[in-house]
N, C-alpha and C positions, 0 to 999 in steps of 0.2 A: 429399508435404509434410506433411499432414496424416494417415499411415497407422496410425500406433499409436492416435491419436485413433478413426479411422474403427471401428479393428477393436475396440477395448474397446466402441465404441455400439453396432456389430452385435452383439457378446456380450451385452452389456446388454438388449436387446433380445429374445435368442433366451431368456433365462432368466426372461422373462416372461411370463406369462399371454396368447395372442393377440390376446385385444380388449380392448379398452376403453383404448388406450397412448395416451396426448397427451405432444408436448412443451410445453416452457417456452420461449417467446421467440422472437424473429424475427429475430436477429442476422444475421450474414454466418454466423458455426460453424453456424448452423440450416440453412441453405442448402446450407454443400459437405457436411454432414451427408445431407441428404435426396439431395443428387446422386449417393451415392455406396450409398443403399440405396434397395433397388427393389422390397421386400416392400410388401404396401398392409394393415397390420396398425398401423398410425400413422392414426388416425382425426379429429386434430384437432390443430391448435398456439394456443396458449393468449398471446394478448397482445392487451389491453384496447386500445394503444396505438397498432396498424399502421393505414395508412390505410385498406389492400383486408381483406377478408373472405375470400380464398385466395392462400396462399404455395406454390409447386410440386406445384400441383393439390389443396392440403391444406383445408380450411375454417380459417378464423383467427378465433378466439371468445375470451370472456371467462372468468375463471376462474368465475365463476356459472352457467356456459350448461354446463357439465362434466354436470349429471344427466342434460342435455337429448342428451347422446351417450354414455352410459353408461361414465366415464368411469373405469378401476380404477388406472389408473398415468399415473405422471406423471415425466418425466424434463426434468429443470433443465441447459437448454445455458446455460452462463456461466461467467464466471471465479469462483473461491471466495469471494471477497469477495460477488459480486453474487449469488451462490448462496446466502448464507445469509439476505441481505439478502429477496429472492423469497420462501425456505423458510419465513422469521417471519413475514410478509407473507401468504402461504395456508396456512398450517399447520392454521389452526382449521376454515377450511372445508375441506380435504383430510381434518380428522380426524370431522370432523360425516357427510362423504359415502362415509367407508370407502374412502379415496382413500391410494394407498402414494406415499410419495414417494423419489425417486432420482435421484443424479449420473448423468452420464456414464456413467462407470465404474460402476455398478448399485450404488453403497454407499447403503442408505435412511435418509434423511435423517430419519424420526420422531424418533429418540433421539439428540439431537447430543451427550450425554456419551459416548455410544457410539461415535458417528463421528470424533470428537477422541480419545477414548482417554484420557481426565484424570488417572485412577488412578495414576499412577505420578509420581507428583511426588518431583523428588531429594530426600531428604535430607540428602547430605552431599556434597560439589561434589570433584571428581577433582585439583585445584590450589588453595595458596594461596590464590589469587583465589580460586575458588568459591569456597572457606569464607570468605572476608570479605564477597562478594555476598550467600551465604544467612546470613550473619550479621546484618547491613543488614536482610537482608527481614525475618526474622521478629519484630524488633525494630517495625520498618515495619509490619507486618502486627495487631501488636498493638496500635498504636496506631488504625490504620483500622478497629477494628471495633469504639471508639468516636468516631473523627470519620471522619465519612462524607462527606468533601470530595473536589472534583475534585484541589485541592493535594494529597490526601494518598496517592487513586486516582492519580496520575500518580508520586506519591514511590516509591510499596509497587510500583507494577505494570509502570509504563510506562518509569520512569530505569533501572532495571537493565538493561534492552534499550539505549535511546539512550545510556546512558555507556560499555556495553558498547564499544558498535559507534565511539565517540569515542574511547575509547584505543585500539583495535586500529587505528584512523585515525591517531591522532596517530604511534603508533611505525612506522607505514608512512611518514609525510611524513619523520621523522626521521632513518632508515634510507634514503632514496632521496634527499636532500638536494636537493627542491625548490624553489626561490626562491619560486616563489607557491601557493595552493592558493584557485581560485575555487569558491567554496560560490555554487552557483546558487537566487539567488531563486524561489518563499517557502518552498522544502523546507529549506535552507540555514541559517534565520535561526537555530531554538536551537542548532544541528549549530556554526556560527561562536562562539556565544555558551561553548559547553562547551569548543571548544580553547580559546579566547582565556585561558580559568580554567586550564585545562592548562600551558597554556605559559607561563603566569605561576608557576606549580607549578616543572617540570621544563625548563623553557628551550628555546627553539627558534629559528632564527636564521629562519622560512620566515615570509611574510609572508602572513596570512589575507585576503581578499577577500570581500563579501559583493558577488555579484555581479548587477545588476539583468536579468533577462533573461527572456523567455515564448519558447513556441513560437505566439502571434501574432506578438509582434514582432520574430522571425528567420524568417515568412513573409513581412514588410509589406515589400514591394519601395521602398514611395512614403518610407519614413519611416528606411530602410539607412541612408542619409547623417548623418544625424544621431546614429543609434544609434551607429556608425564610430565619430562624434568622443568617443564618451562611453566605447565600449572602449579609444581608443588613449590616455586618461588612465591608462590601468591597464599602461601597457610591455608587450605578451606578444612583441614580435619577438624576444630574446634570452634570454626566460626560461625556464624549466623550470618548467611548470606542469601541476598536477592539477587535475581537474576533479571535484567531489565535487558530488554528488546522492540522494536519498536513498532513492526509489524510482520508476523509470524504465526507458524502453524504448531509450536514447540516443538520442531525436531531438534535444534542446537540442545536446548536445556534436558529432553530425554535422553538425549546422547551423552551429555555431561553427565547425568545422573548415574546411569550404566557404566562410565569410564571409571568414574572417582567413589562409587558405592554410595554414594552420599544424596538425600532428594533435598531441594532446593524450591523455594521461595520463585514464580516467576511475575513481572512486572509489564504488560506490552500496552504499546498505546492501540492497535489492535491485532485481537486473537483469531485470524482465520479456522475458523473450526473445521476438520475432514473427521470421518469416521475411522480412516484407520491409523491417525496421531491422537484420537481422544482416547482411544483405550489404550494407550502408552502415556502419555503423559496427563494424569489425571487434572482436569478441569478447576478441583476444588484448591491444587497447587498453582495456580496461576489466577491471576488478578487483570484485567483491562476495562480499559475504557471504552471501549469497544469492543463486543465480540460477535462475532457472525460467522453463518455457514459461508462454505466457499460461492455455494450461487443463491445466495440468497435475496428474497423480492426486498432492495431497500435500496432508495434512492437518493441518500446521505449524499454528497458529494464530499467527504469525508474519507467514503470508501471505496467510493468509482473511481477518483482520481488520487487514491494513495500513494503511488509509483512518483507524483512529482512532491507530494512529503519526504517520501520515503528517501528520494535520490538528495533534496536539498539536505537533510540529517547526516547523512551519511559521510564518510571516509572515502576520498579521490583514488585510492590506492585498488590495484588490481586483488583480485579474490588471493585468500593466503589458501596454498598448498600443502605447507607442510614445514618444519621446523629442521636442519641442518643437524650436524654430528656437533655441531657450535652451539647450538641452540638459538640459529638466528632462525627469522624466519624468510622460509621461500615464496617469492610472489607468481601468479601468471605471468605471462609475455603479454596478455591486452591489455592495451594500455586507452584511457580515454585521448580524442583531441584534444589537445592543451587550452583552446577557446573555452571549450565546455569545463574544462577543470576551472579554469579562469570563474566562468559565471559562476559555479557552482560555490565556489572562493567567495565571490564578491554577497551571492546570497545569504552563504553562513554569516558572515560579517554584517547582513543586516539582519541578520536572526538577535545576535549580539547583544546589535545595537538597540532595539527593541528590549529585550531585556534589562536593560539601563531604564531605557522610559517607565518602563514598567516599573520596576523599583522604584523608583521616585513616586508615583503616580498614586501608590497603596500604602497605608498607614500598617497595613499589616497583613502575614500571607494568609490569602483564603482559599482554605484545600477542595475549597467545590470547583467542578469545571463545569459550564454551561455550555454541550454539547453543540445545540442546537445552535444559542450564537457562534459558536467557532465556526461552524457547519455554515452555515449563512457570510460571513465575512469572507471563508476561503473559498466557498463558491462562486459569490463576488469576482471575485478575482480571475479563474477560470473563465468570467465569459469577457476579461479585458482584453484589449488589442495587445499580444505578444509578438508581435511578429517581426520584431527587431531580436528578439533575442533566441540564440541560434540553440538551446537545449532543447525549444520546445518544437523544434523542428527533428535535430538531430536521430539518427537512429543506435539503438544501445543492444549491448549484446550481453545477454545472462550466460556467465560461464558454467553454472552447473547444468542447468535444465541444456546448453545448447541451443539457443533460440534469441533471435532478432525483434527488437519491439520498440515500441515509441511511447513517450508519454499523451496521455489519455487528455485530452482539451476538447473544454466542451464549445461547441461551434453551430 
């Protein structure tokens, strides 16, 4: 299941020095990781967090207890996102204690212009499109480096990827002559907001949906009934519908599928693949721009830093729970800081706005996306000075999983 995984950490491992190696994290990967190597050259796993003090016979310590086991290398189990997130996080005491740091896959994390590879930013885009995308930016770009807003950080860095990924959407709905396309709540919200400007543009007969729905409330057995009355407002027994998401492992849409009998069309801008959501929700049903394993060796900054896509798209509103005897819907108690709602507000709005230029800018839509430059533009950006603006600092809290985390900035 997990064998190319296994075999790049036994590499990784064999090409390091034999003592002094700790991992990062106590995850489930740390586990069939350690099941599956049986050298005792792994002296310690590093997580403040765990309840016990030994994971598969290993001692489990803090990253400050690292001298106290003479600690030379250190290797980061986690998805890239939470990878970078870690690496910013002990970078300063890893570099105070002559401490190396490394993925998985043994690429060392010290010099992250090195591990992205940033130097090659397009110049001149291979279509049309590109040349009026880098057109856009660097117009965009000269503006941002006298206003140093999240509106203008989301205009220059962040719209060229989400408008990207909305027309290569829009001319798939149009071309496959959909009746509905449910945009699943809060990934959905600016994703609905950018066709609806499209299709006001170039005409569409498909009927957009912003659709209320969590992976709680397609758990809550007690609270089905209600949630039922409030899908079957929306007709899916005879329609042809896509289900678009915007970064996802398809549980919402296998869950839908099992609730309403019905399999459905899914759309993401990326598909997290795990092994035990692909044999439920079959692969050949979903469509992305993106698709990758959960720890997979790729060094997109597309997909390392998806969480600050992911939150700029999104709906300010607390995770939905569950639908009333009224058929309203019930929210969590967490709520964000209002600042951050704020930025997050003034971001979508230069999503927007970007999508206006853009329209002007193209004689007509072109359903190709060019991965590579989005990837390089939103990278761009990542390594600006944000340090004015308080999201990228802020700490966020994931209500289902339970768990505190920051967005991923590369540094």
């Amino acid at each position: 299941m997990y064998d190319s995984i296994i075999q790049s950490f036994t590499n990784t491992l064999k090409s390091l020095p034999r003592k002094g190696i700790a991992l990062y994290g106590t995850g489930n990967m740390t586990q069939i990781l350690l099941e599956h190597y049986h050298e005792n050259n792994i002296v310690a796993i590093i997580d403040s967090n765990y309840p016990q003090n030994v994971l598969c016979g290993i001692p489990v310590i803090s990253i400050e207890q690292t001298w106290l086991y003479g600690i030379k290398s250190i290797i980061i189990v986690a998805r890239k996102s939470s990878m970078i997130i870690i690496r910013n996080q002990i970078i300063n005491i890893c570099s105070r204690e002559s401490i190396q740091l490394f993925d998985i896959y043994g690429k060392n994390l010290s010099d992250m212009k090195k591990y992205f590879s940033t130097n090659h930013f397009i110049k001149y885009g291979k279509s049309p499109t590109d040349d009026a995308v880098l057109r856009v930016f660097e117009k965009a770009y000269s503006h941002w480096k006298t206003d140093k807003t999240i509106r203008q950080f989301a205009y220059t860095f962040v719209a060229p990827v989400i408008v990207s990924f909305c027309v290569q959407l829009f001319q798939y709905i149009k071309n496959n002559l959909f009746d509905k396309v449910w945009l699943l709540s809060r990934d959905g919200y600016i994703i609905k907001q950018c066709l609806d400007v499209i299709k006001n543009e170039f005409g569409c007969q498909t009927e957009f949906v912003y659709l209320l729905t969590s992976r709680k409330i397609l758990g809550d057995i007690f609270h089905l009934q209600n949630y039922m009355k409030y899908l079957k407002r929306h007709e899916y027994e005879r329609e042809k519908i896509l289900i678009v998401d915007f970064v996802a492992k398809g549980t919402c849409q296998t869950k839908l599928e099992q609730l309403l009998g019905k399999e459905f069309e899914g759309y993401y801008f990326i598909f997290i693949k795990e092994e035990e959501v692909s044999s439920l929700c079959s692969p050949s049903n979903i469509r992305s721009l993106y698709s990758v394993s959960e720890y997979a060796d790729d060094n997109s900054a597309l997909y390392a830093a998806y969480p600050v896509l992911e939150l700029l798209v999104s709906e300010t509103t607390p995770s939905l729970l569950y639908f009333d005897l009224n058929i309203k819907p019930v929210y969590s108690d967490y709520k964000m800081d209002e600042n951050i709602i704020a930025e997050i507000k003034e971001a979508q709005q230069g999503i927007l706005s970007y999508l206006y230029t853009y329209i002007e800018s193209v004689e007509s839509l072109d359903a190709s996306m060019n991965l590579k430059l989005c990837d390089n533009i939103f990278q761009k950006g990542l390594w600006e000075d944000v340090s004015n603006m308080s999201l990228f600092h802020n700490e966020y809290y994931d209500e289902y999983y339970n768990r505190k985390y920051h967005l991923p900035v590369l540094k």
